[in-house]
The first five atom37 places (N, CA, C, CB, O) and aatype in JSON, in Angstrom:
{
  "aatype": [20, 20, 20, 20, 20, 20, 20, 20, 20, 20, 20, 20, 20, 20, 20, 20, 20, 20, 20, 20, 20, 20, 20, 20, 20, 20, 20, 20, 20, 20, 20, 20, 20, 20, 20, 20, 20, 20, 20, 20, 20, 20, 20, 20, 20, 20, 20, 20, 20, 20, 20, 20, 20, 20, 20, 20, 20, 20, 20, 20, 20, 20, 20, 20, 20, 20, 20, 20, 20, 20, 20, 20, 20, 20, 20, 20, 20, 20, 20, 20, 20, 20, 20, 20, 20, 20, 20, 20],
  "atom_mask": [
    [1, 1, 1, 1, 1],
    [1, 1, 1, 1, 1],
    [1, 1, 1, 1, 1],
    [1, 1, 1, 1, 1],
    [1, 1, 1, 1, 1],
    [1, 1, 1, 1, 1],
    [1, 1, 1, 1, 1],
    [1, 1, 1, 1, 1],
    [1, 1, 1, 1, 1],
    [1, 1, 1, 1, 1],
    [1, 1, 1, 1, 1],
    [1, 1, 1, 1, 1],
    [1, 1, 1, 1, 1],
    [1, 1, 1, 1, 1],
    [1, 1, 1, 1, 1],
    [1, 1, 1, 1, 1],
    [1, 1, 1, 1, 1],
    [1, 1, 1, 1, 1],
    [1, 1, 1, 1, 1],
    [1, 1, 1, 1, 1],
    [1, 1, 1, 1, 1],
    [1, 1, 1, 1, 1],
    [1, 1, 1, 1, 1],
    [1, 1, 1, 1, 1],
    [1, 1, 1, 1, 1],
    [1, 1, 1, 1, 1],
    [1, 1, 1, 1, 1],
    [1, 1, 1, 1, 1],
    [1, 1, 1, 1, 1],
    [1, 1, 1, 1, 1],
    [1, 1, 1, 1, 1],
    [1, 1, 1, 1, 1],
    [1, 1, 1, 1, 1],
    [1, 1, 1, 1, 1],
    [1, 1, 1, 1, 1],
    [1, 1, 1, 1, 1],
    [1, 1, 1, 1, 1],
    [1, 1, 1, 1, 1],
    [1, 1, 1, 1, 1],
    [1, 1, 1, 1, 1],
    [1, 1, 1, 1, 1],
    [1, 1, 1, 1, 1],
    [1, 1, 1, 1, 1],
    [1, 1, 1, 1, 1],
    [1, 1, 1, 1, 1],
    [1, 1, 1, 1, 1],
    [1, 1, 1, 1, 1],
    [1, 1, 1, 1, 1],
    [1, 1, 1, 1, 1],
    [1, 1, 1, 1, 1],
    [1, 1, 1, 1, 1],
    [1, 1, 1, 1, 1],
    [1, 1, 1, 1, 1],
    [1, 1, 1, 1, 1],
    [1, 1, 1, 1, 1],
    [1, 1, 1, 1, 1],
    [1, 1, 1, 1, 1],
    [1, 1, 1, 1, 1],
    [1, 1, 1, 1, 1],
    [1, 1, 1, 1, 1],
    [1, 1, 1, 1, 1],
    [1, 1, 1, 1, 1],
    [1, 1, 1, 1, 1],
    [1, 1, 1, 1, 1],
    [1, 1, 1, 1, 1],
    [1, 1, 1, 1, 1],
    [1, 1, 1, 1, 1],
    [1, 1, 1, 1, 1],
    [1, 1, 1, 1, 1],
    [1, 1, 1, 1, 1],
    [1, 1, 1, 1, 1],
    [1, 1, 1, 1, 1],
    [1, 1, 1, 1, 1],
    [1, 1, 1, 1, 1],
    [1, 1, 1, 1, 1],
    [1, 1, 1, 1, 1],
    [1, 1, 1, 1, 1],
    [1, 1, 1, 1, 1],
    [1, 1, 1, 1, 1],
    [1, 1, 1, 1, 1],
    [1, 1, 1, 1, 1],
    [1, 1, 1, 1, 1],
    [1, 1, 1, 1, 1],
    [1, 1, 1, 1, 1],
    [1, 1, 1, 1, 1],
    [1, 1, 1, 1, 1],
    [1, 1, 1, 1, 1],
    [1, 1, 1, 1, 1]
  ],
  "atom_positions": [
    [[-31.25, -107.76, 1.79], [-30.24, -106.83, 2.22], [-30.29, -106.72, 3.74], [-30.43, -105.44, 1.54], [-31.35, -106.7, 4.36]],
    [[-28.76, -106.63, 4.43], [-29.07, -106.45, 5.5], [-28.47, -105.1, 6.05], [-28.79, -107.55, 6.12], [-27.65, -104.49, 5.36]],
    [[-28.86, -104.66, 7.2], [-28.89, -102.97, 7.27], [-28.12, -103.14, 8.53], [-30.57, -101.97, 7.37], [-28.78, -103.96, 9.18]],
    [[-26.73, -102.69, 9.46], [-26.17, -102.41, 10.34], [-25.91, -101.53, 11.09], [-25.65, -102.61, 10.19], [-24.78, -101.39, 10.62]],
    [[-25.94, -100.93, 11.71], [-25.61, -99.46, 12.5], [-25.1, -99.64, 13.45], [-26.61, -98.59, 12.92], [-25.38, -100.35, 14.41]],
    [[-24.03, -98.8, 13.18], [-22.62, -98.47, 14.58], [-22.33, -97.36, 15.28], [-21.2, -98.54, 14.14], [-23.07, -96.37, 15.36]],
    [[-21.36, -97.47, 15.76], [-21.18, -96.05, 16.15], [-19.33, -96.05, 15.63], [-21.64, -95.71, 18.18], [-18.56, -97.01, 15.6]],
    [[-19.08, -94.64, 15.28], [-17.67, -95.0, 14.53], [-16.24, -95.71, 15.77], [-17.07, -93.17, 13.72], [-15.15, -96.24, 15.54]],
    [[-17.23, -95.24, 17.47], [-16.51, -96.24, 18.07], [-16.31, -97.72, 17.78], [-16.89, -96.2, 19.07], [-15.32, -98.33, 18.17]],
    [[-16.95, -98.06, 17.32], [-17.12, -100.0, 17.03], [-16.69, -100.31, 16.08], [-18.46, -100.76, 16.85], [-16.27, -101.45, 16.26]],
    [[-16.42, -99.85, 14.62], [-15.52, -100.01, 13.41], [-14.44, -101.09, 13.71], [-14.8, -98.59, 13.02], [-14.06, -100.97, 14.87]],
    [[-14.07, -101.71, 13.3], [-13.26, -102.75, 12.8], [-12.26, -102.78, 12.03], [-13.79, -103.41, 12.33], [-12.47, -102.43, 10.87]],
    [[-11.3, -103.06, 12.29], [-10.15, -102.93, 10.93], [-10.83, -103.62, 9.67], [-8.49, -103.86, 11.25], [-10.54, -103.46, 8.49]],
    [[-11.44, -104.14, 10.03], [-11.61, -104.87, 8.55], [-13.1, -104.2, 8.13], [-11.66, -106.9, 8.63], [-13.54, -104.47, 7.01]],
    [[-13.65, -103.57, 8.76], [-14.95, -102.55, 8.02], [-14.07, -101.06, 7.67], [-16.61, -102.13, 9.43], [-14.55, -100.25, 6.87]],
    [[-13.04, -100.86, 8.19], [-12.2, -99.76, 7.34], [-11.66, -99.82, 6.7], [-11.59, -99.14, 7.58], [-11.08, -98.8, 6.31]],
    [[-11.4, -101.2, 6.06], [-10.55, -101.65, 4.74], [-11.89, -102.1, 4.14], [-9.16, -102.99, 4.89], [-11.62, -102.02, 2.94]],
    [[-12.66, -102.36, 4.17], [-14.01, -102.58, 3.31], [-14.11, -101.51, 2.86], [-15.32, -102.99, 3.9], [-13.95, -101.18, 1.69]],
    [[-14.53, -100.52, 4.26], [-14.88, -99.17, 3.59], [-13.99, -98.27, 2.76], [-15.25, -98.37, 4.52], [-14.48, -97.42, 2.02]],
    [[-12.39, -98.5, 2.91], [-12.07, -97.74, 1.69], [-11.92, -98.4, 0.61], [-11.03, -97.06, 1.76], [-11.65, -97.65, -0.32]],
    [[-11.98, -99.36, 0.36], [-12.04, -100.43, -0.79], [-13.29, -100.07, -1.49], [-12.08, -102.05, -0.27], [-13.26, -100.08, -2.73]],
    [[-14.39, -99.74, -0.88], [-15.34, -99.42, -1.75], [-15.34, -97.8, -2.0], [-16.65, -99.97, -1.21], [-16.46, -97.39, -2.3]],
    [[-14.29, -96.74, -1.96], [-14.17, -95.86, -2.34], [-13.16, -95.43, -3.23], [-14.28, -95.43, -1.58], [-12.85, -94.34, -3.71]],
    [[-12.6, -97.03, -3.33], [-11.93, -97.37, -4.72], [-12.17, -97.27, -5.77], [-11.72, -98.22, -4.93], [-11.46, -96.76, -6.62]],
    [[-13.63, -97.92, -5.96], [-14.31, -98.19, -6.94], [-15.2, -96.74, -7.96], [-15.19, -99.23, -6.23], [-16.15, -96.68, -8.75]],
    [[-14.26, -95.8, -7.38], [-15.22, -94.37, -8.02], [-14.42, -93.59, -7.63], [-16.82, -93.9, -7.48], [-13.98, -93.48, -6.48]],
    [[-14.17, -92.97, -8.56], [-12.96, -91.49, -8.44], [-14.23, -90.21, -8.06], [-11.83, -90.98, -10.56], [-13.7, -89.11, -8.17]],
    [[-15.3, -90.13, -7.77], [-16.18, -89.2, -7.26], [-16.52, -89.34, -5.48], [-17.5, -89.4, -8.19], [-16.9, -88.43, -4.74]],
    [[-16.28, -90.63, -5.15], [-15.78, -90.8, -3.71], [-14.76, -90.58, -3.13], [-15.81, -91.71, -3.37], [-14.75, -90.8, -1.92]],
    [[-13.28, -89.97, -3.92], [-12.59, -89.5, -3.56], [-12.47, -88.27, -2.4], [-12.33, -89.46, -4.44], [-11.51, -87.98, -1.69]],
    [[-13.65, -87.75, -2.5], [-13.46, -86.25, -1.26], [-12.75, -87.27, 0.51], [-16.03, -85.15, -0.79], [-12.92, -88.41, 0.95]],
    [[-12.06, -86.15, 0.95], [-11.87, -87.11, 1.87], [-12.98, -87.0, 3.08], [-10.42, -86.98, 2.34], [-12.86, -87.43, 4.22]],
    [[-14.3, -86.18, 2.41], [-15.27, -86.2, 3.2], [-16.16, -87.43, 3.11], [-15.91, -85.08, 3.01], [-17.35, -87.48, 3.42]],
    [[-15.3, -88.58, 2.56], [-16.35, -89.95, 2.55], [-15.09, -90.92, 3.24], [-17.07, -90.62, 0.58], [-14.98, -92.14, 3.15]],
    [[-14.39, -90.16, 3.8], [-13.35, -91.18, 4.29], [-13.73, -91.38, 5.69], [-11.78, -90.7, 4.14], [-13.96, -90.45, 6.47]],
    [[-13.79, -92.92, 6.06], [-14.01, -93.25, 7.71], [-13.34, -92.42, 8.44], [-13.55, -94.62, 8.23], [-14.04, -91.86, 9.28]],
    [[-11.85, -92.02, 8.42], [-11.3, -91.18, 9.45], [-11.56, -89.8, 9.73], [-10.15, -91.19, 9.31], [-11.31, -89.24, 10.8]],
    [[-12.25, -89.13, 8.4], [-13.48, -87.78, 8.54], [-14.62, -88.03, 9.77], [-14.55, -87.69, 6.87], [-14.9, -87.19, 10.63]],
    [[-15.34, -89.64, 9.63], [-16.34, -89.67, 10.46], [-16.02, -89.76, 11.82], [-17.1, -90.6, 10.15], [-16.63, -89.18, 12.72]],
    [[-14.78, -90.72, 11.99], [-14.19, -91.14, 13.0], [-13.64, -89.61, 13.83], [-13.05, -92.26, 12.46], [-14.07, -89.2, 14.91]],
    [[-12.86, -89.12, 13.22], [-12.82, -87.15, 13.8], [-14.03, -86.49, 14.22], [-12.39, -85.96, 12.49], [-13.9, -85.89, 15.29]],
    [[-15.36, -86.42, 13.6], [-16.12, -85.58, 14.04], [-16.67, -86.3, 15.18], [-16.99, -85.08, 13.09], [-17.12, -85.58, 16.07]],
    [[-16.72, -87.52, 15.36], [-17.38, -88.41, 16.28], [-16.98, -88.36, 17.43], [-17.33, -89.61, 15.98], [-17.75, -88.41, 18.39]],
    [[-14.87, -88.16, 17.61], [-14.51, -87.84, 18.44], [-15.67, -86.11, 18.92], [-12.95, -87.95, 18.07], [-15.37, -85.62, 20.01]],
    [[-16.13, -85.81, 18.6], [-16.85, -84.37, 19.55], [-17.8, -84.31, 19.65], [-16.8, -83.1, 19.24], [-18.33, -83.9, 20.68]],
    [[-18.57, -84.81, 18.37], [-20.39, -85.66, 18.66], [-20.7, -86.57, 18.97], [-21.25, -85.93, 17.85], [-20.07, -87.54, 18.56]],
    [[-21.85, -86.77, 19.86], [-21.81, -87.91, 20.13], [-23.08, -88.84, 19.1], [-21.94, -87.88, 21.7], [-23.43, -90.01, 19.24]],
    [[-23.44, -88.06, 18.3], [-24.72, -88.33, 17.35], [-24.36, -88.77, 15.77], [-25.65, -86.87, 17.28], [-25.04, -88.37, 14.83]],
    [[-23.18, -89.64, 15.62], [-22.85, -89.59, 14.92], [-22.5, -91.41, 14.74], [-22.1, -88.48, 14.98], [-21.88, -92.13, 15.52]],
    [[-23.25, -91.82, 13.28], [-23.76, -93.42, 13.17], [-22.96, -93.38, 11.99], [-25.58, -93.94, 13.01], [-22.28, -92.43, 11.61]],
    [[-23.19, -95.22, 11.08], [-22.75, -95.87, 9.97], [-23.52, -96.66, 10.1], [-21.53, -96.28, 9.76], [-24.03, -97.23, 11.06]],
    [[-23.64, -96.74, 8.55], [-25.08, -98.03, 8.56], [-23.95, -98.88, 7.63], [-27.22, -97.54, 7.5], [-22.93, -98.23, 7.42]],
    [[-23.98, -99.93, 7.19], [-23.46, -101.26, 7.14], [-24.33, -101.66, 5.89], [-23.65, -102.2, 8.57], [-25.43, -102.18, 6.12]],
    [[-23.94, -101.47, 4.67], [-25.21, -102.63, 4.01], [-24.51, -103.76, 3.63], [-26.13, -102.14, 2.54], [-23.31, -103.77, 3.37]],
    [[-25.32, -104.75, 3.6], [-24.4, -106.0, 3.05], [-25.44, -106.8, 2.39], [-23.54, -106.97, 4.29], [-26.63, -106.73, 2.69]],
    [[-24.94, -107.53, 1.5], [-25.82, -108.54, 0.68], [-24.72, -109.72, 0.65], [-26.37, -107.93, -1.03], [-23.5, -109.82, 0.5]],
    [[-25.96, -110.63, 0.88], [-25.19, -112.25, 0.81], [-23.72, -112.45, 1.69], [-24.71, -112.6, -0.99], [-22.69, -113.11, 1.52]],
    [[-24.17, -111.6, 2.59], [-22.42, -110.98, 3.58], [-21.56, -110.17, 3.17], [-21.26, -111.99, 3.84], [-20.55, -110.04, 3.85]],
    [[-21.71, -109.36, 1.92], [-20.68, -108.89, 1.1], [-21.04, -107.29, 1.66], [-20.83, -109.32, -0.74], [-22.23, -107.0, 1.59]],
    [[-20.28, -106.4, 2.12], [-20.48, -104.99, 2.19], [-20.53, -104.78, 0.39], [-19.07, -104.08, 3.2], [-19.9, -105.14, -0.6]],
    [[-21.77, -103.94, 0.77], [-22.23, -103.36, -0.7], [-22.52, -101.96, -0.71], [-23.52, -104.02, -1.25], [-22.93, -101.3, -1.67]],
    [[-22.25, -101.55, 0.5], [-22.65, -99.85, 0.95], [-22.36, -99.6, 2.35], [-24.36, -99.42, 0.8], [-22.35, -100.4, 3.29]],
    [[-22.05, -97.96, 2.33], [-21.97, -97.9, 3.53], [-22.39, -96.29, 3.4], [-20.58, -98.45, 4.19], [-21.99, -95.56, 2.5]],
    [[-23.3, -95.89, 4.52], [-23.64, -94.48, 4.88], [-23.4, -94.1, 6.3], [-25.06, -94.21, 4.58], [-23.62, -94.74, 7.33]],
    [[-22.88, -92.85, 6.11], [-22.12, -92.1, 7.31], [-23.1, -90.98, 7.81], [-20.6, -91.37, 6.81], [-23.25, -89.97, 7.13]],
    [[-23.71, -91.12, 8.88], [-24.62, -89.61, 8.98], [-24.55, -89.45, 10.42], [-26.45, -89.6, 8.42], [-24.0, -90.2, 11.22]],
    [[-25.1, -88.49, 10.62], [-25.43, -87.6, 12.03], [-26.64, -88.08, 12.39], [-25.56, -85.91, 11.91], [-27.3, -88.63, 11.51]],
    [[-27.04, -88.02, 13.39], [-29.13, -88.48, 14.03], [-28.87, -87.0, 14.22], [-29.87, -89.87, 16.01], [-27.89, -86.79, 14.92]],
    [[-29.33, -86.21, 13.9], [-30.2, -84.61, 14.17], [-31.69, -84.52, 14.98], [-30.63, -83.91, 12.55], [-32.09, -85.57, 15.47]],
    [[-32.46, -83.42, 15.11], [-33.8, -83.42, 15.56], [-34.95, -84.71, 15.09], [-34.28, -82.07, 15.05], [-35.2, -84.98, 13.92]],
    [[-35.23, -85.04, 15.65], [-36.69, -85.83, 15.19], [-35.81, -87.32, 14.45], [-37.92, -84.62, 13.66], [-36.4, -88.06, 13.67]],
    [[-34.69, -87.49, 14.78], [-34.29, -88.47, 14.03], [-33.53, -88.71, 12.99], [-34.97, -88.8, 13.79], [-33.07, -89.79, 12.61]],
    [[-33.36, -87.19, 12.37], [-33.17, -87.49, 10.91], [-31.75, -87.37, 10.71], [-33.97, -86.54, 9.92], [-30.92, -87.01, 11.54]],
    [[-31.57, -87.73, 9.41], [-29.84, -88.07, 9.21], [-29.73, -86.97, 8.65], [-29.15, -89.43, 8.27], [-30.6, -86.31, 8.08]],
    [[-28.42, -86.71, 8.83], [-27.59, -85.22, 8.56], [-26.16, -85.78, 7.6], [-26.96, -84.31, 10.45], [-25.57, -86.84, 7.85]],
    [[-25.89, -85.08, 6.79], [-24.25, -85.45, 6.82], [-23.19, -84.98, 7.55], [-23.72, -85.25, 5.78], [-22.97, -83.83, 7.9]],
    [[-22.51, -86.06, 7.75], [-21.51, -86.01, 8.62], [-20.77, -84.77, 8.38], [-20.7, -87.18, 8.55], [-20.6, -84.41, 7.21]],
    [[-20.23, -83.96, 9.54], [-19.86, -82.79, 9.8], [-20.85, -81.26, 9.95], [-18.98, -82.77, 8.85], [-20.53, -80.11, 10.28]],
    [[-22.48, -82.03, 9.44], [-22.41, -80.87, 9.45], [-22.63, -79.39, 8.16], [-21.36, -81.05, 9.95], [-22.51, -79.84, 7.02]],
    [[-22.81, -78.44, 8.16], [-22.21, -77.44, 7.32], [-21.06, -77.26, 7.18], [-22.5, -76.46, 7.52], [-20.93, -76.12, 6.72]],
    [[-19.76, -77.92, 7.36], [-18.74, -78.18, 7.12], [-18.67, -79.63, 6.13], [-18.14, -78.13, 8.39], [-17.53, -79.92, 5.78]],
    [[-19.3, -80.16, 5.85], [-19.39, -80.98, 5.08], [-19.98, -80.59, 3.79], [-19.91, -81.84, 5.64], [-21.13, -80.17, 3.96]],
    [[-19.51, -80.59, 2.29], [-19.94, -79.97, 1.33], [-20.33, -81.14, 0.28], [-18.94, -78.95, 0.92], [-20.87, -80.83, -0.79]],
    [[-19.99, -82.8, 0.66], [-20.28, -84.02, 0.07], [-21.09, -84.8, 1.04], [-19.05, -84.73, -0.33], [-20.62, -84.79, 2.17]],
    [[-22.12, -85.43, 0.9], [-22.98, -86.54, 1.16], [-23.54, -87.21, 0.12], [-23.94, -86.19, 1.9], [-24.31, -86.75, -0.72]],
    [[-23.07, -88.52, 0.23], [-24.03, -89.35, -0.47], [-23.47, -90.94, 0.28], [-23.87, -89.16, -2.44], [-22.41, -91.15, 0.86]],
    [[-24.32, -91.65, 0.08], [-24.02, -93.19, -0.03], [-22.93, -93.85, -0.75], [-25.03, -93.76, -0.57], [-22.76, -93.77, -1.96]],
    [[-22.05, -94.62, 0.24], [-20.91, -94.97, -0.24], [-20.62, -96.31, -0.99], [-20.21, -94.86, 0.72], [-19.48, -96.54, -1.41]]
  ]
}
């Protein structure tokens, strides 16, 4: 597996059609708090705000949206305004 990290400045048209393509695949990814343009909004005001990239055999197979907070650690995106996190 390989592991990527961006910033939602660097996104790609074609990693935002990946990424909603794989929120196709599950009517529980529906919140539009797993939608790139959620991350892409808060990012516009934080500047602590990543996407990790997973891919196998080149194929996006996941994607996680988080915040870097204190000491490193990932947050979900938005925040306490965010009421969904998980791996996409």
């Amino acid at each position: 597996m390989q592991i990527n990290v961006i910033t939602p400045a660097e996104l790609s048209d074609t990693q935002i059609r990946d990424w909603k393509n794989l929120l196709l695949l599950s009517e529980e990814l529906s919140s539009p708090f797993f939608s790139p343009e959620f991350t892409q909004a808060v990012a516009r005001h934080c500047d602590n705000v990543y996407i990790a990239f997973l891919q196998e055999e080149g194929e996006l197979v996941g994607v996680f949206p988080f915040q870097r907070g204190k000491w490193n650690r990932g947050w979900p995106v938005g925040g306490r305004l965010n009421d969904f996190q998980a791996g996409i």
